[in-house]
C-alpha positions in Angstrom: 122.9 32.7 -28.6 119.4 32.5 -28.5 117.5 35.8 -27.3 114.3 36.1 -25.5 111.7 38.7 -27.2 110.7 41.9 -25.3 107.8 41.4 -23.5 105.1 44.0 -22.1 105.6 44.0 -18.5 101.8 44.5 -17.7 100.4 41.5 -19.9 99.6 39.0 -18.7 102.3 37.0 -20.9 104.7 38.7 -19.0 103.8 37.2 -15.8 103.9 33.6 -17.4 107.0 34.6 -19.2 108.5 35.9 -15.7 106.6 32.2 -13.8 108.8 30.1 -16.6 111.9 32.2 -16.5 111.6 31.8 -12.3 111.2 28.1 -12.9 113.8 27.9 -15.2 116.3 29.2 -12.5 114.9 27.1 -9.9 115.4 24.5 -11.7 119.3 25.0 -11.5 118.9 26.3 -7.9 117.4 22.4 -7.3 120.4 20.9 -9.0 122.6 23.0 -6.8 120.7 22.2 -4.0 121.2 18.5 -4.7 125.0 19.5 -5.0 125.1 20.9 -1.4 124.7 24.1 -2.0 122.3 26.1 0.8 119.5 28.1 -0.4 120.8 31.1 0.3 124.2 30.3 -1.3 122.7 28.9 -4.6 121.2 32.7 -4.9 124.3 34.3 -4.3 125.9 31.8 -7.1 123.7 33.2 -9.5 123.8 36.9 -8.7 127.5 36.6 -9.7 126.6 35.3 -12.8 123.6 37.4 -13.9 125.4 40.3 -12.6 128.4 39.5 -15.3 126.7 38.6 -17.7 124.0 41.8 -17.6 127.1 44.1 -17.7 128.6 42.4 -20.4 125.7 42.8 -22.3 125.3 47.0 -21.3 128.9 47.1 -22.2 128.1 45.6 -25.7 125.2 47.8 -26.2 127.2 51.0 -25.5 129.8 49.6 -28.0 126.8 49.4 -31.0 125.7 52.7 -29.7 128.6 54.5 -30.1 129.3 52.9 -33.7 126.0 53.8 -35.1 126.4 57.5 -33.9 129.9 57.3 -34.8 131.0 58.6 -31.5 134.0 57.4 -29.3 134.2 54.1 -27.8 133.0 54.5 -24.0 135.3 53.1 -21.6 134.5 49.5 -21.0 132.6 48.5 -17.8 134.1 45.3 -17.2 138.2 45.1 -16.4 140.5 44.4 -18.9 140.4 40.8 -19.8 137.3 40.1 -18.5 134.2 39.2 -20.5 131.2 37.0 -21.0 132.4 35.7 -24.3 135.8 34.6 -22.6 134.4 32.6 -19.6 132.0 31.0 -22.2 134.6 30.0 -24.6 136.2 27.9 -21.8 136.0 24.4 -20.4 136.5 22.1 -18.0 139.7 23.1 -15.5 140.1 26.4 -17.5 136.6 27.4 -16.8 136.8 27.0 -12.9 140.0 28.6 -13.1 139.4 31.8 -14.8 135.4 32.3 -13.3 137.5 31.8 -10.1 140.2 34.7 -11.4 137.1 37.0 -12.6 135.8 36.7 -9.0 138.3 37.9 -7.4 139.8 40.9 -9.7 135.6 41.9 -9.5 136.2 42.2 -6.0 139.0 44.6 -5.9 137.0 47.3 -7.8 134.6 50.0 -6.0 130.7 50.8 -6.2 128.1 48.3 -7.5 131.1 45.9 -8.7 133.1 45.8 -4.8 129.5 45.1 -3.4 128.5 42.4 -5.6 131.8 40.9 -5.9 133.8 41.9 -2.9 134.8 38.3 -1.1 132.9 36.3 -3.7 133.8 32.9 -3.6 133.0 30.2 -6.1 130.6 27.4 -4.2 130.1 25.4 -7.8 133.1 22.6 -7.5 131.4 20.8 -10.1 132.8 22.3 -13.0 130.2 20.3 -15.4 127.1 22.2 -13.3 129.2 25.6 -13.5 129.4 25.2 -17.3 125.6 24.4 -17.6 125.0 27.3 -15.6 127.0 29.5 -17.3 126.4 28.3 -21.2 123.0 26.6 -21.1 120.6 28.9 -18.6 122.8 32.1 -18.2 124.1 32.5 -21.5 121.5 31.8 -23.5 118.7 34.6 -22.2 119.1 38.2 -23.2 118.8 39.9 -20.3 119.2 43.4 -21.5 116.1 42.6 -24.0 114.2 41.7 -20.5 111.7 44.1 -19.4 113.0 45.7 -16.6 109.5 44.8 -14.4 110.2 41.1 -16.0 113.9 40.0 -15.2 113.3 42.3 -11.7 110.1 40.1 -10.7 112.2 37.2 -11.7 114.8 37.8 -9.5 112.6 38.8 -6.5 110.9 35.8 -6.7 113.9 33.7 -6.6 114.8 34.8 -3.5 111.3 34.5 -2.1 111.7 31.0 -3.2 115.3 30.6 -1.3 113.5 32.2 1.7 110.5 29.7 2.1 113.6 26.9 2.4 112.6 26.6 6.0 116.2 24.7 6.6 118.4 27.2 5.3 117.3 30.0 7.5 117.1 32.7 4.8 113.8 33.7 5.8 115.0 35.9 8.3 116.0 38.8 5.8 112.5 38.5 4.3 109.7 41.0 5.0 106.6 40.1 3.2 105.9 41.8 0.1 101.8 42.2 0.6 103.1 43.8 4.2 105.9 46.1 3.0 102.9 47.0 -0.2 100.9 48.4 2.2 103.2 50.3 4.3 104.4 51.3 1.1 101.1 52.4 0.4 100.6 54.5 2.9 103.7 56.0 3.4 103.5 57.7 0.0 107.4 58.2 -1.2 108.4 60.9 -3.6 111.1 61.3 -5.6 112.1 64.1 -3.3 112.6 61.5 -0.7 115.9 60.2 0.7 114.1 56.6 1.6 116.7 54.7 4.3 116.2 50.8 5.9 119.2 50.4 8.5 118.5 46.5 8.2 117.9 46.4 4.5 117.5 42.5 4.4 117.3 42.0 0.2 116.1 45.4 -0.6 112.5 44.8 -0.7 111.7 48.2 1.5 113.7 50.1 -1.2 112.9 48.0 -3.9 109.1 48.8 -3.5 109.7 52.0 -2.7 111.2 52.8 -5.9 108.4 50.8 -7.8 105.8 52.9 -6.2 107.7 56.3 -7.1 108.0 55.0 -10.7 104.0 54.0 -10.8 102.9 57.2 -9.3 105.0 59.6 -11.0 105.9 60.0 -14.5 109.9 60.3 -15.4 109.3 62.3 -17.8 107.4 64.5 -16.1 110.3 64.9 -13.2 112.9 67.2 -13.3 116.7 66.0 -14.2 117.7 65.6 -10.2 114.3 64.0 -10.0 114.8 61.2 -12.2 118.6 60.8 -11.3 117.6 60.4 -7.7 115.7 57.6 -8.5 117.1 56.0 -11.5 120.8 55.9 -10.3 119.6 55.2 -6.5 120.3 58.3 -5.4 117.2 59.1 -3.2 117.3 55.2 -1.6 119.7 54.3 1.2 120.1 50.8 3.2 122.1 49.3 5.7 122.9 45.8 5.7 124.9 43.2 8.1 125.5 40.5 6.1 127.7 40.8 3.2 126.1 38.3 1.1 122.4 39.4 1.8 124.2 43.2 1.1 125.3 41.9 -2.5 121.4 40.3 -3.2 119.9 43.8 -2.0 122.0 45.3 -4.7 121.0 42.8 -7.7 117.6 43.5 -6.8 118.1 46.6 -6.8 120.1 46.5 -10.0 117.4 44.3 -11.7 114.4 46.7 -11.6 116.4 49.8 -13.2 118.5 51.0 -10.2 121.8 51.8 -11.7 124.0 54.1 -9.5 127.0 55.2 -10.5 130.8 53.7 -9.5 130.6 56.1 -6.6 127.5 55.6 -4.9 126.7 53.0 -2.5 123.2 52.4 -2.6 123.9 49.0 -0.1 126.2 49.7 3.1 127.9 46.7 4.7 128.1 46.9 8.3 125.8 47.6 11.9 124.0 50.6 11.6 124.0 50.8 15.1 127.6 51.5 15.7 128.0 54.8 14.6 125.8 57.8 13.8 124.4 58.0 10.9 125.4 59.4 7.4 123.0 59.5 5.6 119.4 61.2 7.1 116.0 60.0 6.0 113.2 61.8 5.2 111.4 58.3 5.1 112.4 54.8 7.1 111.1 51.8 6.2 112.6 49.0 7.9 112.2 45.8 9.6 115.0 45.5 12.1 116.2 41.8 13.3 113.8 40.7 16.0 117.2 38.6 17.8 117.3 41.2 21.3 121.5 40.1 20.4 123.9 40.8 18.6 127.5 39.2 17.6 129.6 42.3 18.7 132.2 41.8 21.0 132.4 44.6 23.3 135.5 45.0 25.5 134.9 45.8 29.6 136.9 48.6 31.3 139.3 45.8 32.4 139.6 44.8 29.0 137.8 41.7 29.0 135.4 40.9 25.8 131.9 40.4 26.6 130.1 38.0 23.6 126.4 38.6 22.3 126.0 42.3 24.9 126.5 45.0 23.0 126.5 48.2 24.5 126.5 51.1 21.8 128.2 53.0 24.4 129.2 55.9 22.0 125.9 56.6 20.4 123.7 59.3 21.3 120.5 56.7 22.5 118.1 58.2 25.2 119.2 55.4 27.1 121.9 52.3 27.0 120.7 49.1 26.3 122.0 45.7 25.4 118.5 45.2 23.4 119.0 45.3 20.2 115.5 45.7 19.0 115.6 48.8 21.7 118.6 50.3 20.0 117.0 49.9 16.4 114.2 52.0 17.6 116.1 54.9 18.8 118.7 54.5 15.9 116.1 54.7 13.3 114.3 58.0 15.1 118.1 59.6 15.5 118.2 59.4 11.8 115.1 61.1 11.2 115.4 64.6 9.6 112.6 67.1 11.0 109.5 66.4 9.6 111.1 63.0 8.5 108.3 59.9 9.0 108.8 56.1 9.7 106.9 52.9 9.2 108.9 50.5 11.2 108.4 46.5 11.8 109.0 46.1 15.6 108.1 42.7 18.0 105.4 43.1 21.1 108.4 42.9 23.4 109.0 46.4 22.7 105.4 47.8 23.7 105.7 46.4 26.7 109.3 46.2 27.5 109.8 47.6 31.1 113.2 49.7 32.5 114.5 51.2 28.8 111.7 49.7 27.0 109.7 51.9 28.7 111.8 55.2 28.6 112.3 55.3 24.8 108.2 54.8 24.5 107.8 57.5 26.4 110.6 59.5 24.7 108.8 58.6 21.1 105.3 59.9 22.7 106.6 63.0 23.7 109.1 64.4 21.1 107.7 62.3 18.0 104.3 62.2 16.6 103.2 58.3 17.3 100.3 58.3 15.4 99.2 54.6 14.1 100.1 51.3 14.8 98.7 48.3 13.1 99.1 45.0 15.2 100.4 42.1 13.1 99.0 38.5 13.3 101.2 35.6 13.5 101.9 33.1 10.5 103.1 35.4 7.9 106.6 35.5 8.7 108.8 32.9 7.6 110.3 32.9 11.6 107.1 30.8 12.8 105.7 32.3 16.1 106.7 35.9 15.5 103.6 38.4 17.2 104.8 41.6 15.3 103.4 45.1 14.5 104.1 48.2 12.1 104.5 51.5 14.1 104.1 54.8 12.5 105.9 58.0 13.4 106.8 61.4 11.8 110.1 63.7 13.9 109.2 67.0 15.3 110.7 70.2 16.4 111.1 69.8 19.9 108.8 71.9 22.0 107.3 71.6 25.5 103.8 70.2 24.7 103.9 66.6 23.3 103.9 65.8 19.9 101.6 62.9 20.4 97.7 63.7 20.7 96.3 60.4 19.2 97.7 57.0 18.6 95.3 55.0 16.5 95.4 51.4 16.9 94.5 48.9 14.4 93.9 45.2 15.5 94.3 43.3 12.5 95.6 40.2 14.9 93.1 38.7 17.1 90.3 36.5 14.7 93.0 36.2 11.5 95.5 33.5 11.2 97.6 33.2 7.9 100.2 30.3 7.2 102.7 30.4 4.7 100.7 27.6 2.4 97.6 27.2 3.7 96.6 30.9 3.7 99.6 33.3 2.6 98.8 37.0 3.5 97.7 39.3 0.4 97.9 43.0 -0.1 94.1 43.0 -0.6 94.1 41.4 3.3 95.5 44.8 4.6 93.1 47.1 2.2 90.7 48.0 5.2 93.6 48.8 6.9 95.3 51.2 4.3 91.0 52.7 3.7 91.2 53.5 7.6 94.7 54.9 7.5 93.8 58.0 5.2 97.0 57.9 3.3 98.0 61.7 2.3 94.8 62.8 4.2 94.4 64.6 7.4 94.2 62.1 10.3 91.5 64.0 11.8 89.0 62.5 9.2 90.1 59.4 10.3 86.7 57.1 11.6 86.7 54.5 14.5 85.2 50.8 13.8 85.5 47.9 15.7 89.0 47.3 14.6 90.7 51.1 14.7 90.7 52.8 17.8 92.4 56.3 19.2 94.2 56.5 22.5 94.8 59.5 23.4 98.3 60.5 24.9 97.0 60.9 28.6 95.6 57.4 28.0 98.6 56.1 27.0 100.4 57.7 29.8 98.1 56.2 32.6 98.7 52.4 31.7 101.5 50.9 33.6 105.2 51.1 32.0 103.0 52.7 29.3 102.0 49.5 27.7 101.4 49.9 23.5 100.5 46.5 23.7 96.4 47.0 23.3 93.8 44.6 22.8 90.2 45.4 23.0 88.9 42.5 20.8 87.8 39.4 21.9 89.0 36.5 19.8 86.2 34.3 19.0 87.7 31.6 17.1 88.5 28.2 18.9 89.5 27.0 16.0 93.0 29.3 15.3 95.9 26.7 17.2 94.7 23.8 15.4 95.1 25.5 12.2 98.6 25.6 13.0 101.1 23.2 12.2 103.6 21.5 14.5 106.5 23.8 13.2 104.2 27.0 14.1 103.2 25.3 17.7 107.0 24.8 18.5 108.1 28.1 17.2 105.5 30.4 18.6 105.8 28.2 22.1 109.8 28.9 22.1 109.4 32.8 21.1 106.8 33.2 24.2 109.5 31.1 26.2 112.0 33.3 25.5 110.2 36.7 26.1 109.7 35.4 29.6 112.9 34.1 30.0 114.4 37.6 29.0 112.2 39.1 31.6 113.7 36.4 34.4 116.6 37.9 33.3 115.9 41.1 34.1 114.3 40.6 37.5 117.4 38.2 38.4 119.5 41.8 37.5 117.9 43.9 39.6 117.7 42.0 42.8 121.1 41.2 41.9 120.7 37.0 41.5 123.4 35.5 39.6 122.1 33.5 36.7 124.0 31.2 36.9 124.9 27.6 34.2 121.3 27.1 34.0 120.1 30.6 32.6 
């Protein structure tokens, strides 16, 4: 078997040995891509087998470990008659048959393993690109011998890759990484933390998260519960929906040194907005699905299922909504400890949302400190069209005077436009913004420009329905629409289109119109 050196993750031949090991897996991800195989699918595929493979390998190294010290065997990681070496000795039939076998006593098992593995099915009926797979690309890399910042970059960027695959729809569990850097940034996680993301996507909230906790504070210098917290994924928490985005959260996880035990669930499968929550966050960082939607089937007091309107009728929400993006909101500040502080991704619809819209805003002023929100411009989400921003909130003690005093607003929408080619969005594009944010720093000191202005709460109060959605700006650029491509146009024409068809909606309701066929 051939083994890759160890390479310094902060060279510079470390990012060109990360580039080539990237391409190297795209590669394959093209030839299962030619074999039918969707983007986000071709991923999965490989997560199976560079999860397998990377615990063979532990398991080995344990083994040598334990030799050299002349200690006792460890118990093996893998089940019994299951191993690297054994699916690589195979061919043909026998080779489908037993990865097949592996896949599904993997799934049985708890912790990282069930996650991963748990309803894994084998998408590779080629059993000549299955054996290529497994002896020529997988097999031959080291990936123990991988810097941890090396084979974790690699990873990410594979699925960054599968997300730009416009047809395959995988975008939508993709936050940008410049985007999440910044709120990152300014969010400043410890190791004390417990960080949650209800709608974890792949992990990138977390997995940043964690990056920044290791890059600001020494492990050595943290104390045993300290480094366990964030070594074995003990201070990070997400909720995911999708199964097979759940098991890609938890490789990426795994790939850049997260390790929890057998009995910690680092990824949840499931809708974090059915129950209340387990686990409380001192920190949220989350993007929740911008669909107002969702799939549940809820069930009317004459027993009737209702598709696609969800009412979380058992939750304690300020108010019941079939909005989905409404429910996020107040599912993500009922899991708040006190003193607890969120950075959340949330659509316009939601500033301006009358009826419960409007309620929760004025809930969040009251009982939460809302102090910053940075307005989002279009083109650097892989859903074209999407007008987003970033709210930030901390959870107080409730008390009769409103949290809220100021809510600083920073425009960093109206004059920028970004594409995903053309002119992808950088971390150094949000630096003025993180400057003006004062991370860690009294907000008091905080200075107004052109682009960052306070509102104060009786401001906020006086505008009708209590509107967030504030402009002051004048966009001066004539240019911006035909900068756009055709795929932009479209999409950003059919998420305006369905804003103000949603609001139809809601007038239709209240002056009690049936919608009829054509709604």
């Amino acid at each position: 078997m051939t083994q890759v050196d160890v390479v310094d993750p902060n060279s510079a031949e470390a990012a060109a040995h990360t580039r080539a090991l990237v391409d190297k897996l795209w590669s394959y991800c093209d030839v299962l891509r030619d074999a039918g195989v969707p983007a986000i699918d071709y991923v999965e595929q490989l997560t199976f087998l560079l999860f397998l493979k990377m615990m063979d390998e532990k398991e080995k190294k344990a083994k040598e470990k334990a030799e050299r010290r002349k200690l006792p065997t460890p118990p093996p990681i893998l089940p019994v008659g299951i191993s690297w070496d054994l699916l690589a000795s195979k061919k043909g039939p026998d080779l489908k048959e037993y990865y097949e076998h592996l896949l599904r006593e993997l799934g049985k098992r708890k912790g990282m393993f069930g996650l991963i593995f748990a309803g894994a099915q084998n998408r590779i009926q080629t059993t000549s690109l299955l054996e290529r797979l497994i002896k020529e690309l997988i097999g031959k890399i080291h990936w123990s011998r991988e810097g941890v910042d090396v084979k974790g970059d690699a990873y990410e960027e594979l699925l960054s890759r599968s997300a730009s695959d416009v047809k395959s729809g995988a975008g939508q569990y993709f936050t940008p990484r410049p985007l999440i850097q910044a709120m990152v940034d300014v969010m400043q996680p410890t190791p004390d933390d417990m960080i949650v993301d209800p709608s974890c996507g792949t992990g990138g909230f977390l997995l940043l998260a964690n990056e920044y906790i290791r890059r600001e504070f020494r492990m050595e210098a943290l104390n045993p519960d300290q480094r366990n917290r964030v070594t074995k994924g003990l201070a990070f928490h997400g909720v995911e929906l999708v199964r097979a985005t759940a098991r890609l959260a938890a490789m990426n996880m795994l790939t850049h040194g997260v390790v929890p035990d057998e009995h910690y669930e680092i990824i949840k499968v499931g809708d974090a907005l059915v129950n209340e929550p387990t686990v409380h966050a001192t920190l949220v960082l989350a993007n929740p699905p911008f669909g107002q939607k969702t799939a549940i089937n809820v069930v009317d007091e004459n027993g009737k299922i209702i598709k696609d309107e969800a009412i979380y009728s058992d939750r304690d929400f300020w108010v019941k909504t079939k909005n989905k993006q409404l429910n996020f909101v107040q599912h993500i500040a009922k899991l708040m400890k006190i003193g607890g502080r969120a950075a959340v991704v949330l659509p316009d619809n939601v500033l301006f949302e009358g009826g419960a819209g409007e309620k929760i805003r004025r809930e969040l002023l009251k009982d939460y400190d809302m102090h910053t929100m940075l307005r989002l411009p279009t083109g650097i989400f892989y859903a074209g069209g999407v007008k987003a921003n970033v709210l930030f909130f901390e959870r107080k003690r409730p008390a009769a005077e409103p949290w809220t005093k100021k809510l600083w607003v920073y425009d960093f929408r109206t004059g920028e436009r970004f594409t995903l080619k053309q002119r992808p969005l950088r971390r150094e594009h949000l630096q003025e913004f993180v400057n003006a944010y004062l991370p860690g720093k009294d907000r008091e000191e905080r200075v107004e420009t052109e682009r960052f202005k306070p509102f104060t709460y009786e401001q906020l109060l006086a505008r009708d329905k209590v509107n967030l959605d504030i402009s002051w700006l004048k966009d001066t650029s004539a240019d911006l629409e035909e900068e756009l491509s055709p795929h932009e146009i479209a999409n950003s024409i059919a998420a305006d289109l369905e804003t103000a068809l949603e609001q139809i909606r809601k007038i239709a309701e209240s002056l009690s119109i049936p919608a009829g066929k054509g709604w």
